[in-house]
N, C-alpha and C positions, 0 to 999 in steps of 0.2 A: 621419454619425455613426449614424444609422437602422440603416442597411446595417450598420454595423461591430457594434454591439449585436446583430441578427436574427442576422449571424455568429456571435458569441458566443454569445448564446443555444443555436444548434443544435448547439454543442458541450459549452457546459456543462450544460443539462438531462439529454442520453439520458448522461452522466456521473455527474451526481449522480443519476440514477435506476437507473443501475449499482448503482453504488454502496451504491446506499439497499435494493438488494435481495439485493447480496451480506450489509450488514448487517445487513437483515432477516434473513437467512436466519440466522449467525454467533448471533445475538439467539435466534433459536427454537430453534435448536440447543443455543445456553446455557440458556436456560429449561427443555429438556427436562434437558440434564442437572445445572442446580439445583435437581431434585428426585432427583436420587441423594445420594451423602455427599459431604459435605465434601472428603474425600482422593479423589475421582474428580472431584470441579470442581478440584481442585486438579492432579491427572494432566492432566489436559484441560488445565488455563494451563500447566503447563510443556512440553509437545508443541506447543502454540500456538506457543511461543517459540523454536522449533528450525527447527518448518517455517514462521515467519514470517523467520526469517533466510534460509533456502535462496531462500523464494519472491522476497524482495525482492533479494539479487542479479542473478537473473535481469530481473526486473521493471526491475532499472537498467539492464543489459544492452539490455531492449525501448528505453529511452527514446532510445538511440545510434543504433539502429535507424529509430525513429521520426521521430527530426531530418534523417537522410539520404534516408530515403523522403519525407519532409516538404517537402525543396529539391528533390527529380524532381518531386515532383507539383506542385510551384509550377512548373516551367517544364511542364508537362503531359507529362512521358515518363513514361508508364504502363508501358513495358517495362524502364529503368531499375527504377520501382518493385517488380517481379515480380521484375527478376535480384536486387534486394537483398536482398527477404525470401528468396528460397528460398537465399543463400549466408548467413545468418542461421542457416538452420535446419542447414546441414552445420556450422557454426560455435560454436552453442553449445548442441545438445541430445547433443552428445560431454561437452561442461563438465558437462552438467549431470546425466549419469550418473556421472561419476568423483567429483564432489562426493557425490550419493549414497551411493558404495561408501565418502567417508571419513566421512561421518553413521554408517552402518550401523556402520565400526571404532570409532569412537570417541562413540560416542552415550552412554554410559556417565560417560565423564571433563567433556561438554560439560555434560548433566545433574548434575555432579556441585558444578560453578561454582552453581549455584542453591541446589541446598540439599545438606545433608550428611546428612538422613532417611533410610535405608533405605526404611522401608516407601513414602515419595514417591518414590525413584529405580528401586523394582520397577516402580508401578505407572506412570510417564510412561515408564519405559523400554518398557515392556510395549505402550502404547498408541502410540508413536512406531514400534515395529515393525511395528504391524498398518498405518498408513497412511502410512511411508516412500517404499513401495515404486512409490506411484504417482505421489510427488514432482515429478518431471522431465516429466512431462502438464504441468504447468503452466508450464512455461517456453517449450513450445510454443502455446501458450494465451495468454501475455502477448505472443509475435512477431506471432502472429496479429492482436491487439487493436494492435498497433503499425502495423497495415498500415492496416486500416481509419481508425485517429484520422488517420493522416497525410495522409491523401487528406479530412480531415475529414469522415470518418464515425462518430460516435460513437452512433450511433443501434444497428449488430449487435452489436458487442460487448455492451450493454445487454442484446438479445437473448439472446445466448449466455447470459449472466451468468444471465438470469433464469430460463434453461432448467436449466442446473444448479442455480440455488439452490428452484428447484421438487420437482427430484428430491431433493435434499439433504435438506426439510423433511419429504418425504410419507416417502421411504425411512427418514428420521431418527428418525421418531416409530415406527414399523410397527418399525425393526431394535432399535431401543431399547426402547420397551414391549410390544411384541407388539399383535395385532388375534387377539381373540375365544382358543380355545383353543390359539393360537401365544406364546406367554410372553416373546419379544425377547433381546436380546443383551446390554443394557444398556450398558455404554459400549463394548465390542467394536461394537455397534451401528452408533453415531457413526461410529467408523473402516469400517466399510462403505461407509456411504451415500454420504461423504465420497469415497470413493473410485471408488464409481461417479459419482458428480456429475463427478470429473476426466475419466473416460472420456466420457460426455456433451458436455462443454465443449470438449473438444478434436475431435471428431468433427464436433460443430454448426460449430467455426470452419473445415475446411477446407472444409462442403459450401457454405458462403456463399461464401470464398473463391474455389472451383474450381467449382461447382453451377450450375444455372441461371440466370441474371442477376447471377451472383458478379463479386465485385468482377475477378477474372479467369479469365472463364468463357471458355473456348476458350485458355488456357497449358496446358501440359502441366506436373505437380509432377515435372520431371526435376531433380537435381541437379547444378549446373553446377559446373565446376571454379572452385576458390577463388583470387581479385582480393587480392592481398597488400594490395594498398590500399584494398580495402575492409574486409577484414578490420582493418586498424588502426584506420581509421577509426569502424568501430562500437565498438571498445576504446576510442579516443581520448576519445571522450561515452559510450562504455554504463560505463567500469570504477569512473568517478567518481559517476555517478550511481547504478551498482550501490552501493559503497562508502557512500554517500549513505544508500542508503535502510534498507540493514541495517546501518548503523553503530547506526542506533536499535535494530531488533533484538538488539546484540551488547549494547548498553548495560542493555538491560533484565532481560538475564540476569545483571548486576552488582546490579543496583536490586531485582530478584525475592531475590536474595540477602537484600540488608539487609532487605525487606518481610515476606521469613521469619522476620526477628529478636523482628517482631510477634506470630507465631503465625499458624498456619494460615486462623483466620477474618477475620485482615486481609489476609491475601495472595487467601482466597477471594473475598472482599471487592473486592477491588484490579480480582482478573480480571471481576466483576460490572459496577465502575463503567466500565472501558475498555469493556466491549461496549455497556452504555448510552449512554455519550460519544461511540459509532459514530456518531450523526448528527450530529456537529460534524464528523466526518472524511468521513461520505457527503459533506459540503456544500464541503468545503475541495479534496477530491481533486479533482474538477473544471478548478481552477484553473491547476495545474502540468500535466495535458495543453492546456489549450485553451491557457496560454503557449506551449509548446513548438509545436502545429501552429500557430498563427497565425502566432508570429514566423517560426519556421522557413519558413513559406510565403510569408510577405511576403518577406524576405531573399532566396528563391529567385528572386520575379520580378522582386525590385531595388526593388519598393515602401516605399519608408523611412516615406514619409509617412502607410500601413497600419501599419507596425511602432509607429509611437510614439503614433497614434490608441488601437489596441487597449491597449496597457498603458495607458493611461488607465482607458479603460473598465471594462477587467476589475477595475481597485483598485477603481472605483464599484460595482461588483455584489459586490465581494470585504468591499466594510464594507456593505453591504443584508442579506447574507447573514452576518455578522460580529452584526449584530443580532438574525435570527431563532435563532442557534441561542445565545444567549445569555439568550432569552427561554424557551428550549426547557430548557436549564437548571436554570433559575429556577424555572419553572412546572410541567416535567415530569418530572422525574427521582425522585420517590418513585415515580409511577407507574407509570414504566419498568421501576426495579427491581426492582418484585411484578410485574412480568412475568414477570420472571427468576428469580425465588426467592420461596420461602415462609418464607423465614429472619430475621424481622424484625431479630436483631441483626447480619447479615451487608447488609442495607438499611442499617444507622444506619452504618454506618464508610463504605459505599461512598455515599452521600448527602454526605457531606462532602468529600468526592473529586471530586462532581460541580459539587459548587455555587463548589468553588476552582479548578475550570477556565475561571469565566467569563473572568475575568481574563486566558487564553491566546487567546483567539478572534479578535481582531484580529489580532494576528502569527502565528498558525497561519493565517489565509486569504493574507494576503497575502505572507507569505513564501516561499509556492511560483510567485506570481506574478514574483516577484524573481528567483527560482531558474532559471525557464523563460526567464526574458530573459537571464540572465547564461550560460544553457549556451549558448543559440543561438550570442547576438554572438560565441563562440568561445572565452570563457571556462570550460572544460569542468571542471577540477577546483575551479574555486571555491567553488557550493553544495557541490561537500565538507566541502572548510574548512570551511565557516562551521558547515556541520553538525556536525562531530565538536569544533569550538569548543566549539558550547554544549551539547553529550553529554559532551564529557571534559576541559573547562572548569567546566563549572558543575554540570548535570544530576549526574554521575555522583559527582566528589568531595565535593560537597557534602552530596550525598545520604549516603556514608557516613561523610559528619564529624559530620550531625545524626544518624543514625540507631545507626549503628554504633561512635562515639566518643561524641557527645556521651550518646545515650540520650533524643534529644526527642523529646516526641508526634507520631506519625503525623502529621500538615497540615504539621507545618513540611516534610514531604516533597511535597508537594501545592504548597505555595508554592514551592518551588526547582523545580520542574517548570514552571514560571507563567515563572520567571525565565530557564529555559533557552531558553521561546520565543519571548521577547522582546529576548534578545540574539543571537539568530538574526536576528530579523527584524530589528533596527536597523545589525547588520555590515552583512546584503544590501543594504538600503538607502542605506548609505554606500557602499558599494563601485559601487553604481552609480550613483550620484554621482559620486564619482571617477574613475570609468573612462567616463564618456560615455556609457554603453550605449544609452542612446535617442538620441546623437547618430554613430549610427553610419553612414549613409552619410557625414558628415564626415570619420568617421576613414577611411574607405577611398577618398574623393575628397583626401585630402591623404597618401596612403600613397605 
């Protein structure tokens, strides 16, 4: 059990400190620009929402990636793992420019599902153009991160992360307020920085990757001709988990809608409290990769009796950590927000946002620990399900029966968000139940 937790540990730490400095960064980047207006933190959350959909696609893409490289590196074929990633990279950094070209045509109409504002659809359309273009860096950038977790190394990616969100903050502050008689860009700024941060992060990932002591230092980056069967196979688990992960994305551009219905300083408000709430999600994200490499790597060497120790464990560190940021909460979040803003009545609406998230923190940790056991065992479109369940189940219509039918106070939308991640987690939970998933060499010794 020692061993199985030190495991754990070495994946979920340099994860959650990913994490924690992506949202660091995400955090000081809001802060700088919560002291521009209103209507430019507002530009800023709806570009958020555009390029948080494209990013998580891909992002589910890597995880298909990650599960396949996950079974070579359990039986130790490190050359398997190199032919996968690099027919990855022929495979969906094509996806992920033609995606690109349909954001650039229709960025206008997508923008348009959120709010019906003009003067909001000039200025996020405005800003969506300056740092569109460097979109598809990151889908190269989550393959990358897919390579290393699988072979559990979550320790460079960390690195990487924290090399761009270092340029991100110093470029951030310098492109936005200027240094000495240089006056800054102001939010054109942000889309700079941002953009060299991508060039950075992607640069940093292949020199670990292929560099000196790189995870395959001595392979050549030749692209090899494309494995039909490989090729499905990372579609098989990447298109559901893609689906998966921006399904939340797509929902929120329905939910940004009705939070419009509030007015600008609840919706400004809105994008304050999710970046504050970043550290419930540094601490959660953790979880769903170190599911996916463990199981994945136990399954590859045939270790069942690895497989059902670690989902143990990781539930036990998933409610340790279910506690601290529920105390984080509680105790931190005025704080936080005057990190982020000087706007005391744009604190009071997002402080109530925060403090009715505690209530989500238990099913948000351990429902992606469900998710990572349920893709592995081979179950690949299930955390779909369950996901777009309680997005377009409960999250989404509810959301505009109280908001946009009924006309009730902002929280009761905060409570039906509480409600969506709680019937998440209790499908997952059932379904693996009923499906055995942790009695899975049984089912393939009686198959």
């Amino acid at each position: 059990m020692k061993q199985t937790d030190r495991k754990i540990l070495r994946i979920l730490i340099p994860v959650i400190l990913e994490n924690a400095l992506m949202t660091l960064s995400t955090m000081i980047l809001t802060g700088y620009i919560g002291r521009l207006t209103v209507s430019e933190i507002s530009y800023y959350g709806l570009q958020n929402r555009i390029y948080g959909i494209y990013y998580m696609l891909f992002k589910g893409i890597a995880v298909g990636v990650l599960v396949l490289i996950g079974a070579a590196a359990g039986k130790g074929d490190k050359e398997e793992c190199h032919r996968l990633l690099k027919n990855s990279y022929v495979d969906v950094f094509p996806a992920a420019l033609l995606l690109l070209g349909l954001v650039y045509l229709f960025s206008r109409p997508i923008l348009s599902i959120m709010t019906a504002d003009p003067d909001l659809l000039d200025g996020a359309e405005s800003f969506l153009h300056q740092t569109m273009w460097f979109f598809p860096l990151m889908s190269v950038v989550a393959l990358n991160a897919s390579a290393f977790q699988a072979n559990g190394n979550t320790r460079t990616p960390m690195m990487i992360a924290a090399l761009g969100d270092l340029v991100n903050i110093v470029l951030g502050y310098v492109l936005i307020f200027g240094v000495g008689e240089f006056g800054g860009f102001g939010l054109r700024g942000a889309a700079m920085s941002q953009n060299i941060s991508f060039v950075v992060m992607l640069l940093a990932g292949f020199f670990f990757l292929y560099g000196r002591h790189g995870l395959f230092e001595g392979h050549l980056l030749l692209f090899p001709g494309m494995r039909l069967s490989t090729v499905k196979e990372i579609y098989r688990v990447g298109i559901p988990a893609s689906l998966e992960s921006s399904a939340w994305q797509i929902a929120t551009i329905f939910i940004s809608r009705v939070i419009l219905l509030y007015g600008k300083d609840t919706y400004a408000a809105y994008q304050l409290g999710l970046q504050a709430e970043g550290f419930c999600d540094i601490m959660s994200a953790g979880f769903m990769t170190a599911a996916l490499s463990l199981s994945s790597n136990a399954l590859g060497a045939g270790d069942y009796e690895a497989h059902r120790v670690s989902y143990q464990r990781l539930v036990h560190f998933g409610l340790i950590i279910s506690v601290i940021t529920m105390l984080y909460l509680v105790f931190l979040s005025r704080f936080t927000l005057h990190l982020l803003t000087d706007k005391e009545e744009l604190v009071t609406i997002a402080l109530l946002y925060m403090r009715l998230m505690i209530l989500s923190q238990i099913p948000q940790h351990l429902q992606k620990i469900c998710a990572g056991y349920i893709r592995t065992a081979g179950y690949a479109k299930t955390p779909m399900l369950i996901s777009l369940t309680g997005l377009w189940v409960v999250r989404v219509p509810l959301s505009i029966l109280a908001g946009q039918i009924l006309h009730l106070p902002v929280f009761w939308l905060w409570l039906i968000f509480d409600l969506d991640q709680w019937t998440r987690y209790l499908l997952a939970l059932w379904l693996m139940k009923k499906d055995k998933i942790l009695q899975y060499d049984t089912k393939l010794q009686n198959a």
